[in-house]
N, CA, C and O of each residue as an XYZ file, in Angstrom:
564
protein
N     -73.586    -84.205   -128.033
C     -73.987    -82.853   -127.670
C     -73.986    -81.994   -128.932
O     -73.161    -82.008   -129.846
N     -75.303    -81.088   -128.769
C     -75.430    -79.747   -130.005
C     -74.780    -78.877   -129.775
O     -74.528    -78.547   -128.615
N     -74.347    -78.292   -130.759
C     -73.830    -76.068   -129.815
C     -75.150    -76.088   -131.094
O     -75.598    -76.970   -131.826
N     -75.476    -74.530   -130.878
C     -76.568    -74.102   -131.188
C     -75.509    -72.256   -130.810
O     -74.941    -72.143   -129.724
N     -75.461    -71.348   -131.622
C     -74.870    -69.912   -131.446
C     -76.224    -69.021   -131.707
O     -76.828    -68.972   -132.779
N     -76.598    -68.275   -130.413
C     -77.883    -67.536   -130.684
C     -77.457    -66.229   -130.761
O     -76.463    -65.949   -130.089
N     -77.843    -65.577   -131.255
C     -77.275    -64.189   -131.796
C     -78.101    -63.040   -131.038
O     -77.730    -61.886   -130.823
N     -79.038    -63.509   -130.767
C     -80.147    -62.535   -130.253
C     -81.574    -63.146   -129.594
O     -82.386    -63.965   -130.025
N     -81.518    -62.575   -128.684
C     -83.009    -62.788   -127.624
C     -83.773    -63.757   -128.545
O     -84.034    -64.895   -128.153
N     -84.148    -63.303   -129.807
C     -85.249    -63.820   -130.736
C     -84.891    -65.569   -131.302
O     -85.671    -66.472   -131.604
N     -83.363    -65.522   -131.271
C     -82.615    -66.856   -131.767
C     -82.911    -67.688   -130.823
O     -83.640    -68.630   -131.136
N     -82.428    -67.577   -129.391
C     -82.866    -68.232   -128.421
C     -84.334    -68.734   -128.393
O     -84.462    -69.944   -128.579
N     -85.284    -68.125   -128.225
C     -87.047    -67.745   -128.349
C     -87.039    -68.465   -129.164
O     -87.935    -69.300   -129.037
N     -86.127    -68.653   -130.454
C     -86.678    -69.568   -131.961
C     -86.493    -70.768   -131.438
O     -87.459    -71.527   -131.507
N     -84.968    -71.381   -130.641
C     -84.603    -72.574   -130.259
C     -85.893    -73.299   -129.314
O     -86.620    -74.215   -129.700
N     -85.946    -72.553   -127.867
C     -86.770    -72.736   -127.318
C     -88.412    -73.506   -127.885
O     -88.929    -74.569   -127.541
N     -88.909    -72.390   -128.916
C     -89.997    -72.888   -129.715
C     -89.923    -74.212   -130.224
O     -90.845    -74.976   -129.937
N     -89.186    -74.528   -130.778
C     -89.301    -75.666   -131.836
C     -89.027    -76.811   -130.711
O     -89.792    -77.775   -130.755
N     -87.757    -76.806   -129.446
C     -88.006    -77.828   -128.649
C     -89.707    -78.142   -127.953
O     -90.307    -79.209   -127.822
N     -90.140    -76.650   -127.588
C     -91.554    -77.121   -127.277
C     -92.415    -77.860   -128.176
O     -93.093    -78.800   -127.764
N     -92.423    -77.454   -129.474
C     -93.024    -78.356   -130.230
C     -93.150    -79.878   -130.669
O     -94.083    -80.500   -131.178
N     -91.676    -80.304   -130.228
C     -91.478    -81.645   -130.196
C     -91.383    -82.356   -128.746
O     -91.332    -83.576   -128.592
N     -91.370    -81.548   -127.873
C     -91.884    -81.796   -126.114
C     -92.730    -83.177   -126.608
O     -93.310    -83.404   -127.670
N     -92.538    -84.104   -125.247
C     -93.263    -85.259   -125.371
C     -93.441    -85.522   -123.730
O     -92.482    -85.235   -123.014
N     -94.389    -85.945   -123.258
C     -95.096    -86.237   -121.616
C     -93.356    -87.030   -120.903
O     -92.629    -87.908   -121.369
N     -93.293    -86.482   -120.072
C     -91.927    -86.897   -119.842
C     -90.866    -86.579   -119.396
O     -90.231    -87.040   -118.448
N     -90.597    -85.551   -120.272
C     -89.331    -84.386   -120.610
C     -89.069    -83.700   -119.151
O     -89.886    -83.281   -118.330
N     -87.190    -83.743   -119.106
C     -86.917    -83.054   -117.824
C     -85.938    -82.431   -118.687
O     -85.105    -83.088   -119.311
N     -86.070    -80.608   -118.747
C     -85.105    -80.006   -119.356
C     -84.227    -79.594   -118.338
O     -84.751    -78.704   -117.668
N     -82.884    -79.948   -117.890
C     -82.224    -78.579   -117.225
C     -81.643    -77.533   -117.507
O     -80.964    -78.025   -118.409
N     -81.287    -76.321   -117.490
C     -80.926    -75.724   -117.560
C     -79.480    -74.471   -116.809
O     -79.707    -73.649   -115.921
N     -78.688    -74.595   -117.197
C     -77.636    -74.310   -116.478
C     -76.745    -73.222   -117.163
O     -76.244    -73.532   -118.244
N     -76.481    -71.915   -116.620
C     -75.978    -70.932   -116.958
C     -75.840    -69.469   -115.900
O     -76.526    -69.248   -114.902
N     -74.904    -68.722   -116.385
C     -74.659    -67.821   -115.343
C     -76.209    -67.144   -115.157
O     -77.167    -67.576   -115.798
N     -76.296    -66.258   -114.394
C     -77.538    -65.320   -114.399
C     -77.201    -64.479   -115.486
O     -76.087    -64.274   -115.968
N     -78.425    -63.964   -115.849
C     -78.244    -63.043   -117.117
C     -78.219    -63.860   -118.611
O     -78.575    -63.367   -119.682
N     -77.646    -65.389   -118.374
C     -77.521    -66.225   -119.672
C     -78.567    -66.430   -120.790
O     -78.221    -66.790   -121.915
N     -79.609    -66.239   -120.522
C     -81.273    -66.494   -121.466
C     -81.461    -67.686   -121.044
O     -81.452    -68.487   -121.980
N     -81.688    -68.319   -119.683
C     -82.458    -69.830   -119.238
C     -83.722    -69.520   -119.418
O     -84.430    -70.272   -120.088
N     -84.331    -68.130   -118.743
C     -85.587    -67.997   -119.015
C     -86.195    -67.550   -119.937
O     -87.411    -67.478   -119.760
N     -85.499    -66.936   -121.651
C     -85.587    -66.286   -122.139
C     -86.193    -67.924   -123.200
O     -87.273    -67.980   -123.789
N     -85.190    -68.999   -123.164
C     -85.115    -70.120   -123.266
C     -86.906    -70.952   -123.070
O     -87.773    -71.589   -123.669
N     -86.535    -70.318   -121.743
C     -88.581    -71.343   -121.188
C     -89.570    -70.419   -122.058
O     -90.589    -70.776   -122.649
N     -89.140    -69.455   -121.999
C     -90.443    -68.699   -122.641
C     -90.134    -69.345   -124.209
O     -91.215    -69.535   -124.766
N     -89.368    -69.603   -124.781
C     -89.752    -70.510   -126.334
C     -90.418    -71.602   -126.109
O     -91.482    -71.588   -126.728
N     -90.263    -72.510   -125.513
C     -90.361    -74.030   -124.860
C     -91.652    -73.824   -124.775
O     -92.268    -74.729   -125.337
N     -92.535    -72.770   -124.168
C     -93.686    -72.312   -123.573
C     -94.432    -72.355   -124.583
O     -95.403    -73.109   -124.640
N     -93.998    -71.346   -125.772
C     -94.352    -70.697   -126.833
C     -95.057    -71.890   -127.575
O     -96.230    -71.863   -127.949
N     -94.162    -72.973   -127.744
C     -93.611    -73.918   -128.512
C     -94.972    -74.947   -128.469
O     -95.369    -75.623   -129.418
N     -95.553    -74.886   -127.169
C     -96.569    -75.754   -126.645
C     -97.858    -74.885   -126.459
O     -98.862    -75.142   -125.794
N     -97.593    -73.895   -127.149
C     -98.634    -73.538   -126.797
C     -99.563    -72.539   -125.647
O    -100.747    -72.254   -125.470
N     -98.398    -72.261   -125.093
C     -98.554    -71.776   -123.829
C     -99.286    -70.340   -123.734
O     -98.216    -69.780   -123.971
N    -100.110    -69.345   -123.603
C    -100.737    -68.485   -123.710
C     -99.972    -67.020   -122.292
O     -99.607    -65.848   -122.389
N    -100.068    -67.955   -121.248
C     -99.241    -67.157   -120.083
C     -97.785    -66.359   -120.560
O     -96.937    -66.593   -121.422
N     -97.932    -65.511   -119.733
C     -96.762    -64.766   -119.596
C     -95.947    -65.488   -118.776
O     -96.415    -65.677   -117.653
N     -94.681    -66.031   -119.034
C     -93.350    -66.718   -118.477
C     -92.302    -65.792   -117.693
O     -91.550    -64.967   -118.213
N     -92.380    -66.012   -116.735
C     -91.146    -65.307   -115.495
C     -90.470    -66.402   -114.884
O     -90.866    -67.565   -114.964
N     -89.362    -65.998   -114.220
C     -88.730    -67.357   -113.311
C     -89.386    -67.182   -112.159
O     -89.694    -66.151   -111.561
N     -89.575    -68.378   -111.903
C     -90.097    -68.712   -110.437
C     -88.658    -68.500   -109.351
O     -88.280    -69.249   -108.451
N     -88.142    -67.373   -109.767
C     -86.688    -67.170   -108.357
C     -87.330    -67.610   -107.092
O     -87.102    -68.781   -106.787
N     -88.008    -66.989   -106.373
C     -89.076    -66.728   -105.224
C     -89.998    -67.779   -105.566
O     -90.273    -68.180   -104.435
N     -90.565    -68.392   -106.241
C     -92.212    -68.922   -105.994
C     -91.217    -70.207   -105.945
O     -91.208    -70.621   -104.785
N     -90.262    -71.094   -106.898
C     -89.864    -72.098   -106.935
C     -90.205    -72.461   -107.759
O     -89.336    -73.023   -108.426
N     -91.488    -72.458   -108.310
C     -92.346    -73.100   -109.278
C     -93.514    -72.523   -109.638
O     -94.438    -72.100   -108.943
N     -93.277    -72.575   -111.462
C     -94.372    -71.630   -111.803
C     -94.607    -72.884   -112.685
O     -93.765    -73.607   -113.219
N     -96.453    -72.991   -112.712
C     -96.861    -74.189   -113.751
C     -97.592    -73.201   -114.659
O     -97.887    -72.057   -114.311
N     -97.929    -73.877   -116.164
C     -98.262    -73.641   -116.979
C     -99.315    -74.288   -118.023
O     -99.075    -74.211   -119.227
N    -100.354    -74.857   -117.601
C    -101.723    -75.872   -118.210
C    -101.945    -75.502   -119.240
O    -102.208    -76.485   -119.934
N    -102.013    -74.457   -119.893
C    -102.742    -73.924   -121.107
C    -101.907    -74.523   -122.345
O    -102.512    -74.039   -123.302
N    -101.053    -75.157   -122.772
C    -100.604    -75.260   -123.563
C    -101.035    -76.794   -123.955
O    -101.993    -77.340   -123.408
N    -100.141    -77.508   -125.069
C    -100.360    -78.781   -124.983
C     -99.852    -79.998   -124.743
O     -99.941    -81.072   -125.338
N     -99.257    -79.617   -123.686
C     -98.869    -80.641   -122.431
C     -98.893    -79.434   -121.302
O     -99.172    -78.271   -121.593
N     -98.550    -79.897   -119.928
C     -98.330    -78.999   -118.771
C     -96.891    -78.892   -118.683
O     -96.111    -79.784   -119.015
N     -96.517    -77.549   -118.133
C     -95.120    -77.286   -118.128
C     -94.779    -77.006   -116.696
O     -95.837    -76.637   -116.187
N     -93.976    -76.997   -115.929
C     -93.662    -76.793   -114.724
C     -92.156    -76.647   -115.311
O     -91.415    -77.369   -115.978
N     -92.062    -75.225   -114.672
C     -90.712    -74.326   -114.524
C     -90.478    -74.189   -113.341
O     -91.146    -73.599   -112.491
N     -89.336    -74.836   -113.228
C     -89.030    -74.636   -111.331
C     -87.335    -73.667   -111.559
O     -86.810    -73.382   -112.636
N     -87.002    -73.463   -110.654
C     -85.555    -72.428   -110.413
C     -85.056    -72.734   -109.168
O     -85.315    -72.125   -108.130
N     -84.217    -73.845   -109.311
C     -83.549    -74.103   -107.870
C     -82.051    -73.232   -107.182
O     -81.012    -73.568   -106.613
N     -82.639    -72.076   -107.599
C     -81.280    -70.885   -107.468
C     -80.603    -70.943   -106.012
O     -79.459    -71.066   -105.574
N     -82.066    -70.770   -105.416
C     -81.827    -70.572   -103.631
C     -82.364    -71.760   -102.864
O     -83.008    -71.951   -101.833
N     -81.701    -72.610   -104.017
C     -81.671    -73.899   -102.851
C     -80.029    -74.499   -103.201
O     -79.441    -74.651   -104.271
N     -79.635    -74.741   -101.833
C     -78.373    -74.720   -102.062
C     -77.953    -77.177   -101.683
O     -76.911    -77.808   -101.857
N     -79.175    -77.601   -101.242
C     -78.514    -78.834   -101.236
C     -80.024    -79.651   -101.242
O     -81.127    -79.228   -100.897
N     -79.686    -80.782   -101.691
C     -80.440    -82.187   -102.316
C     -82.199    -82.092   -100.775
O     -83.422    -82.228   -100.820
N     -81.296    -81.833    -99.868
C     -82.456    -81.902    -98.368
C     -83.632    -80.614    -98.765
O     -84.801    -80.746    -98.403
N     -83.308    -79.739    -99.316
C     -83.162    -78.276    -99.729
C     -85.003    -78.585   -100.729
O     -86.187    -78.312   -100.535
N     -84.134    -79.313   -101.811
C     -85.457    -79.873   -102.639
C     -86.182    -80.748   -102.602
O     -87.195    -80.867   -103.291
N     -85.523    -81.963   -101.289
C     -87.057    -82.274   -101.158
C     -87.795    -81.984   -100.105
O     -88.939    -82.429   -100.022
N     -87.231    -81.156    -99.094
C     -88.210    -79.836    -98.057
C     -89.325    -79.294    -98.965
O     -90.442    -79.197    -98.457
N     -89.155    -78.921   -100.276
C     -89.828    -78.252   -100.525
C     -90.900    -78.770   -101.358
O     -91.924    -78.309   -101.862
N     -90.087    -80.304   -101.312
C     -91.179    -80.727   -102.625
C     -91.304    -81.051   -103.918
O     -92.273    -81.582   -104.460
N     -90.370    -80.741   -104.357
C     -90.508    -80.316   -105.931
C     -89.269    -81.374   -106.400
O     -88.394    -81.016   -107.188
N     -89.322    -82.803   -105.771
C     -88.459    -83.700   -106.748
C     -90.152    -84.573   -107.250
O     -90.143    -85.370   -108.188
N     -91.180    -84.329   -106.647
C     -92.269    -85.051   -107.579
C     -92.438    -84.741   -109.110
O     -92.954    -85.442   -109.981
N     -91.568    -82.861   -109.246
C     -91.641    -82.751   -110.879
C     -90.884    -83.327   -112.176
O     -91.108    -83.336   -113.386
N     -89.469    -83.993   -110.974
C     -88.646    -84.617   -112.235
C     -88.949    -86.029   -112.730
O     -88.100    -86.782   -113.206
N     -90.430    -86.356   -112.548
C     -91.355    -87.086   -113.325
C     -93.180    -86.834   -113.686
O     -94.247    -87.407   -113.469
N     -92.585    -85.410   -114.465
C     -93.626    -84.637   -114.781
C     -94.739    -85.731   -115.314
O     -94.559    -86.857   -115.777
N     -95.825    -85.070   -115.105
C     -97.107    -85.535   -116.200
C     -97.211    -84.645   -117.007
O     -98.328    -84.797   -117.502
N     -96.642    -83.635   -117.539
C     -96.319    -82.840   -118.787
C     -94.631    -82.823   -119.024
O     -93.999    -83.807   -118.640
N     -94.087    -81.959   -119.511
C     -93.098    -81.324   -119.162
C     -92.232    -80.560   -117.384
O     -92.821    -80.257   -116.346
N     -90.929    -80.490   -117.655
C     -90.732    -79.981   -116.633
C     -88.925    -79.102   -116.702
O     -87.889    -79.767   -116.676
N     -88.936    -78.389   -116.742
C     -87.669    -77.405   -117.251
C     -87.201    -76.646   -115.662
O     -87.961    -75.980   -114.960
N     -86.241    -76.860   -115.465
C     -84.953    -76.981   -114.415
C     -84.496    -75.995   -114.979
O     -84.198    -76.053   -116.172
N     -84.287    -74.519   -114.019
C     -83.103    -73.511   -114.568
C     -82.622    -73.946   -113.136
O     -83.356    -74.289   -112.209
N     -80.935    -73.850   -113.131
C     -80.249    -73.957   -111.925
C     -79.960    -75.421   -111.357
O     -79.532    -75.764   -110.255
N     -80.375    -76.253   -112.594
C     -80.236    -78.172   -112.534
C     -79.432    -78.670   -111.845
O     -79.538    -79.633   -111.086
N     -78.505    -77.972   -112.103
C     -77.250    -78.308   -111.815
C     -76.787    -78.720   -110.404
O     -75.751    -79.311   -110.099
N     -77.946    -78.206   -109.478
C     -77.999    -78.869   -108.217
C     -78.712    -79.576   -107.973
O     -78.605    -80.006   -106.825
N     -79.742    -80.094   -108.736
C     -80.022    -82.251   -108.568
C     -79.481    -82.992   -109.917
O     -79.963    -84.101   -110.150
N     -78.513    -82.460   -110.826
C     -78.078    -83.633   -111.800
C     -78.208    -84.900   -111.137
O     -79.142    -85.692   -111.271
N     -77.123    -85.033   -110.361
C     -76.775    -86.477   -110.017
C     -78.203    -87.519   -110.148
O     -78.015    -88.607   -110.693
N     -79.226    -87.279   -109.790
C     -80.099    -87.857   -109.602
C     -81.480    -87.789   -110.516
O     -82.368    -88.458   -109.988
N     -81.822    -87.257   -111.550
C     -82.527    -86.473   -112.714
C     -82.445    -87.894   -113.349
O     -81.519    -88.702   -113.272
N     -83.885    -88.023   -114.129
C     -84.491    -88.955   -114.784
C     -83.795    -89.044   -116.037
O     -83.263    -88.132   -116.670
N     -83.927    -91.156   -116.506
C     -83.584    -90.897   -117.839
C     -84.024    -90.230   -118.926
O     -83.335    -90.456   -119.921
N     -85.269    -89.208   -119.157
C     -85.178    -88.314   -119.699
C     -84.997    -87.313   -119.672
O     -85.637    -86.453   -120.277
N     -83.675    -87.084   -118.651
C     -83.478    -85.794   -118.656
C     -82.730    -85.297   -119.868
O     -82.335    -86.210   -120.594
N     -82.382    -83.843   -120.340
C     -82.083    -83.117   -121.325
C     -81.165    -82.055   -120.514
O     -81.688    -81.048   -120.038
N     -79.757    -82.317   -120.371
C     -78.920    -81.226   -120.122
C     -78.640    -80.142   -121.092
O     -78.047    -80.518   -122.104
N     -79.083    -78.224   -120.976
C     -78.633    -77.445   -121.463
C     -77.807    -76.810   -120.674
O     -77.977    -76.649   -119.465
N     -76.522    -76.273   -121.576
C     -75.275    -75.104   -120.681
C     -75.904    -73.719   -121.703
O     -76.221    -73.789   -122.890
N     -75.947    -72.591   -120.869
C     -75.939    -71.610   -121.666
C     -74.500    -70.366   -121.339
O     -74.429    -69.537   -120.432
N     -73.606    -70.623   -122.332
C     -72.886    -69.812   -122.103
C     -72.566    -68.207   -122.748
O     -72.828    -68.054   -123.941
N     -72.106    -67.234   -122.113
C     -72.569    -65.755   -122.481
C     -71.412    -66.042   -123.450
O     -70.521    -66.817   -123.104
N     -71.394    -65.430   -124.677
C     -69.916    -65.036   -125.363
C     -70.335    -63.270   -125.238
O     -69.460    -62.561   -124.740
N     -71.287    -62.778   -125.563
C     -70.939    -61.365   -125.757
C     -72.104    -60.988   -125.133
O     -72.677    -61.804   -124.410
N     -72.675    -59.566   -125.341
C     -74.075    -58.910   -124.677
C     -75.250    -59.603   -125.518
O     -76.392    -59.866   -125.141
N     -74.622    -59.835   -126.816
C     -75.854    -60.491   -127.740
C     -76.029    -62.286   -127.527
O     -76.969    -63.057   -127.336
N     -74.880    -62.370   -127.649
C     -74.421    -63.631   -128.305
C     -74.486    -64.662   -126.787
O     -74.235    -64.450   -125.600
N     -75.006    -65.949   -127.655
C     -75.177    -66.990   -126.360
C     -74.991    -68.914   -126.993
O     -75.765    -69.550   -127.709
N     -73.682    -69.346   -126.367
C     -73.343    -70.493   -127.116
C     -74.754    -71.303   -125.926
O     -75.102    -70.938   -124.802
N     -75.208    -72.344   -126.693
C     -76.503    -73.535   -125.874
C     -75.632    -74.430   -126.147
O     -75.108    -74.244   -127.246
N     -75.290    -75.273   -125.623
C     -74.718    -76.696   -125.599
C     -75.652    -77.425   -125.409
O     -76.146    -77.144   -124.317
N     -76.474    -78.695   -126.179
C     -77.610    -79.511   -125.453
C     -77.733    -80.749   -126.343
O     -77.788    -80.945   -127.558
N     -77.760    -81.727   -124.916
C     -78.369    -83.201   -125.918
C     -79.209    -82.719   -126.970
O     -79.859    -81.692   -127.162
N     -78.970    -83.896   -127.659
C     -80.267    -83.661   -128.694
C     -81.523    -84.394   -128.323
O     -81.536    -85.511   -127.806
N     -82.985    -83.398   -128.746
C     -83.733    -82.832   -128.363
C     -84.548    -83.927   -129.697
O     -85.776    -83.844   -129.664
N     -84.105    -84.679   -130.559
C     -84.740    -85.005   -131.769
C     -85.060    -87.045   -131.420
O     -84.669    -88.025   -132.054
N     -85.636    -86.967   -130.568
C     -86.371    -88.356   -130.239
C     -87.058    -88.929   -131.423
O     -87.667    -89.995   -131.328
């Protein structure tokens, strides 16, 4: 495991970027942190990173927001308000944790157990209003 200490919105956004850039057809990022932590602050680098042209929000409500324009496809899902395994596949959305692009998990933490061998566990933890420790496999295939 990496720590990675982001100092600011923009540090995060930098991390994010450069994982998108080395994104490969495959990739299951999760993401796991309080609310408020930068998970999505996170996708929007990842986004950036590939290319992505769209404006990035969490899918709280939609579940899943996809993203084609870049260079691979990204699917951002947010399993906030799903509270068990029956939960996600009611809805569908275990066909993404074997993306045909990318696929980034905020709220993972409720299908770990079962997440592909390429998955990529991130923790994002708050230290201050600025400051944000990333804990994450490494990302350097």
């Amino acid at each position: 495991m990496d720590t990675f200490i982001s100092r600011s919105l923009n540090d995060t956004l930098a991390l994010g970027e450069s994982w998108g850039r080395e994104a490969q057809v495959g990739w299951v990022i999760g993401l796991s942190g309080d609310l408020g932590a930068g998970k999505t602050q996170l996708v929007r680098g990842i986004a950036k990173g590939l290319g992505v042209a769209d404006r990035v929000h969490s899918p709280t409500f939609a579940l899943i927001n996809e993203y084609l324009g870049g260079r691979l496809p990204m699917h951002h899902l947010d399993l906030y308000r799903l509270t068990s395994h029956n939960d996600i596949l009611a809805a569908g959305l275990d066909e993404f944790f074997s993306p045909p692009g990318i696929a980034v998990i905020e709220w993972a933490e409720r299908w770990e157990d079962t997440l592909p061998g390429s998955y990529r566990r991130v923790m994002i933890e708050t230290l201050s209003e600025n400051e944000r420790k990333i804990i994450h496999e490494d990302f350097g295939d």
